[in-house]
N, C-alpha and C positions, 0 to 999 in steps of 0.2 A: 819205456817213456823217453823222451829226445830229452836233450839238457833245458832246452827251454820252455819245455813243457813242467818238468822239475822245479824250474824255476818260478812258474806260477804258482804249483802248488805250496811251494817254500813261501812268497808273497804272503798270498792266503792265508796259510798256515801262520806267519806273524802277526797280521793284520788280527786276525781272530783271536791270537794270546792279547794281543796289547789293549783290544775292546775288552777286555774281562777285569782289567787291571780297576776299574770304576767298582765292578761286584765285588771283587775283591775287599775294596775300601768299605762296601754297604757292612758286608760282613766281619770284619776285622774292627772297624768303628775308631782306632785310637789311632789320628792320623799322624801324631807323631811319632811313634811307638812303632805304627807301620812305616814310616818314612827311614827309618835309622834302622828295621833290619832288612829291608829290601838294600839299603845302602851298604850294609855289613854283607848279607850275601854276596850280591854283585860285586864287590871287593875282592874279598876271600877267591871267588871263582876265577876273577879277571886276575891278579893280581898269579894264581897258580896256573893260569894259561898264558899267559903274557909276561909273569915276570914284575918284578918292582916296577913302578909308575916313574918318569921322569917330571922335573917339573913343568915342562908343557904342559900337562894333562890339569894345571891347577884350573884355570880359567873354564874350560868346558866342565871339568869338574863342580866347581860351585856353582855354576848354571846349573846343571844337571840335580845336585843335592836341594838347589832352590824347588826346582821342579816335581823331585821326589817328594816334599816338604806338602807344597801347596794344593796338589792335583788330587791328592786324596779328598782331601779338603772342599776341593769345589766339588767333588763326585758326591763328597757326604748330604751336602746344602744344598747344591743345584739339581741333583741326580748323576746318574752313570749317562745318560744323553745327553744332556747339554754341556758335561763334562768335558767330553770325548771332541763334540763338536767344537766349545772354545779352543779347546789343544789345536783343533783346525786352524782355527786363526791367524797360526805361527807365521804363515808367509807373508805376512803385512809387517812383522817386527823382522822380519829376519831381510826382505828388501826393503825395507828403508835403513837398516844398520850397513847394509850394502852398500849403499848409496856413498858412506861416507870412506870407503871403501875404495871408487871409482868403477862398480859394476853398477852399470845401467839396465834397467828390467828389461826386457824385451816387452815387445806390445803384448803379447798374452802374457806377459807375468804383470805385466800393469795391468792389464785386463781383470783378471784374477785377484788384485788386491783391493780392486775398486767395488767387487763385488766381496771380499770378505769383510772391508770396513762397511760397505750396507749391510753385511750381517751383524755385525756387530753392534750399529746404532740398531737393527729391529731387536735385539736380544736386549739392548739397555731400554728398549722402549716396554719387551715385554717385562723384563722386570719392573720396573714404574708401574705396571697393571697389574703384578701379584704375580706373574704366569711362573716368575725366578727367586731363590733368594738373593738379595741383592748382596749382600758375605760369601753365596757361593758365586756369582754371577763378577765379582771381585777376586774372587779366588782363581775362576777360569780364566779370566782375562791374565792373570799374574801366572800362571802356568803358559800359556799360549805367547807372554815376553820370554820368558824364560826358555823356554823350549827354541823358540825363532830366534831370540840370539845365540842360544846354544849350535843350531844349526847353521846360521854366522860363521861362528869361530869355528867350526868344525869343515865349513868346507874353505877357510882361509888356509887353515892347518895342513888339510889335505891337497892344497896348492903345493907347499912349500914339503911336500914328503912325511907328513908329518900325523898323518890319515889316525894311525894309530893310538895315537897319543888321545885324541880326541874320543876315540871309543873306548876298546880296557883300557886304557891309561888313564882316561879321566874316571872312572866309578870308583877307587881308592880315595880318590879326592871329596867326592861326596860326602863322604861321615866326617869331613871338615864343617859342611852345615847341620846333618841332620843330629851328630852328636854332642852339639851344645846346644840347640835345640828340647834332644830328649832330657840331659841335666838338667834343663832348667823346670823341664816339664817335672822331674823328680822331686824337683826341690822343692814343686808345691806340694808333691799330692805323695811321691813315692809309693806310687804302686805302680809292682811289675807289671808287663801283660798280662792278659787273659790268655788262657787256650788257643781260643778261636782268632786271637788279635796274630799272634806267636804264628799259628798257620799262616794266617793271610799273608804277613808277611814274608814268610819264606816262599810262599807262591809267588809274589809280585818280586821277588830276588831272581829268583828261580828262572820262571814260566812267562812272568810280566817283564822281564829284562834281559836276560843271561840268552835265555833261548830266541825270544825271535827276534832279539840283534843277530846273534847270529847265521839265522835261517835268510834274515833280509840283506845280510850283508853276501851271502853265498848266492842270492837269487841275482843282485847287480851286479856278479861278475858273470851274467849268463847272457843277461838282457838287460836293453837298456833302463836307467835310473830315471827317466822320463816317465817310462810304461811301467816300473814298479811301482812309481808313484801316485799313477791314477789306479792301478788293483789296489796299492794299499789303503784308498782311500775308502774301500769298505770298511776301514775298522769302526767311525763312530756311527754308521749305519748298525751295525752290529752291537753296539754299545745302546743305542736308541731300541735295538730292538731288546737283546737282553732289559731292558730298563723295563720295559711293558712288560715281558713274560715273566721277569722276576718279583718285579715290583710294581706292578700295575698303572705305570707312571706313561700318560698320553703328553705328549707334548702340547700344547697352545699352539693359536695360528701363527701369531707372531713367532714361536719361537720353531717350529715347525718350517717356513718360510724361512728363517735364517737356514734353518739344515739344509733346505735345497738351496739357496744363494753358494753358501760353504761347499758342499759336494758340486756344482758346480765351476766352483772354481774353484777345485781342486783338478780336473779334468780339465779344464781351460789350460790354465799356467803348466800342464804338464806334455801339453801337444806341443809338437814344433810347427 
């Protein structure tokens, strides 16, 4: 197989881990609990492959710990599809935080965000109609800031040489949120994980993080970050689908119609 064929399946291959990270949550259920050892793994690992964190890494850091925090969260309420798809959303927070920045959109990244904010009023419209919970429809939305400025500061970072920082270097940083967080969850209820909680989350450490960062970061040094961007955009197609097959969960029309507005412009903003 050619490098760049490798490279696709590397795509893929992430896109595919990162849509699971929603079942993950269905099954694990304690989204705190999950969110501080997916941050504990992803630590431990980045930290033994990379070495101690620098403080660069604080800022993408507690985005990223935010992110870990909430996403399970809206998976649990909204479902593992409309999860997946809010996370889509990212690039409406990540070019307007740009903006102040001095990077101007191009007309298909405009393009692209004009269509994810109509996704996002039909997603608030279908919650209004029952189709969402409006806690998890709240949750995605705060995953999809979080994630978009994360992806912000992360290619500001990698401007300035600094690329690293923002990937292993920021996941150390993360149990800067999720671990006061899980205290204070203790301090109501004090109880450990479950089994099933305890797996999940070393899955989403693991398989949801660890790995296909790194399969996706080895695929954009093959081909362009343009074209990995629109393969990767199967992942909440995948998540949508898993959602039905696991969990019997059909989307409404309105929120169905946001997925295609989203998956489209996700492909828009990613052509030159």
């Amino acid at each position: 197989m050619s490098a760049a064929g490798r490279a696709y399946v590397e795509v893929v291959a992430a896109a595919a881990l990162w849509s699971t990270l929603g079942v993950a949550a269905q099954y694990g259920r304690d989204y705190i609990w999950l969110a501080f050892l997916r941050s504990l793994v992803a630590a431990v690992i980045s930290i033994t492959v990379a070495g101690w964190p620098t403080r660069r890494g604080l800022v993408p850091g507690l985005l990223l710990g935010g992110l870990f925090t909430v996403y399970p969260l809206a998976a649990l309420l909204a479902g593992v599809g409309p999860a997946a798809y809010l996370l889509y959303t990212a690039p409406l927070w990540t070019t307007t935080s740009l903006v102040a920045f001095g990077e101007r959109p191009t007309p298909r990244g405009a393009a692209g965000v004009a269509l994810v904010l109509a996704a996002v009023v039909l997603m608030i419209y279908a919650s209004a109609r029952g189709e969402l919970s409006p806690v998890g429809l709240a949750a995605g939305l705060a995953s999809s800031a979080l994630y978009g400025l994360y992806i912000a500061a992360a290619r500001l970072m990698a401007r300035r040489g600094y690329g690293a920082d923002a990937s292993y270097g920021a996941m150390p940083y993360t149990l800067v949120v999720t671990t006061p967080a899980l205290l204070a969850s203790l301090h109501a209820t004090a109880a450990p994980p479950a089994p099933q909680t305890a797996l999940a989350g070393l899955y989403m450490g693991v398989l949801g993080t660890v790995v296909p960062y790194r399969l996706f970061s080895s695929a954009v040094s093959k081909i362009e970050g343009s074209r990995a961007s629109v393969i990767a955009s199967v992942e909440p197609v995948l998540a949508a689908l898993w959602d039905f097959l696991l969990f019997g969960r059909i989307p409404g029309f309105m929120t169905a119609a946001a997925y295609i507005l989203i998956s489209t412009a996700a492909v828009v903003a990613a052509k030159k």
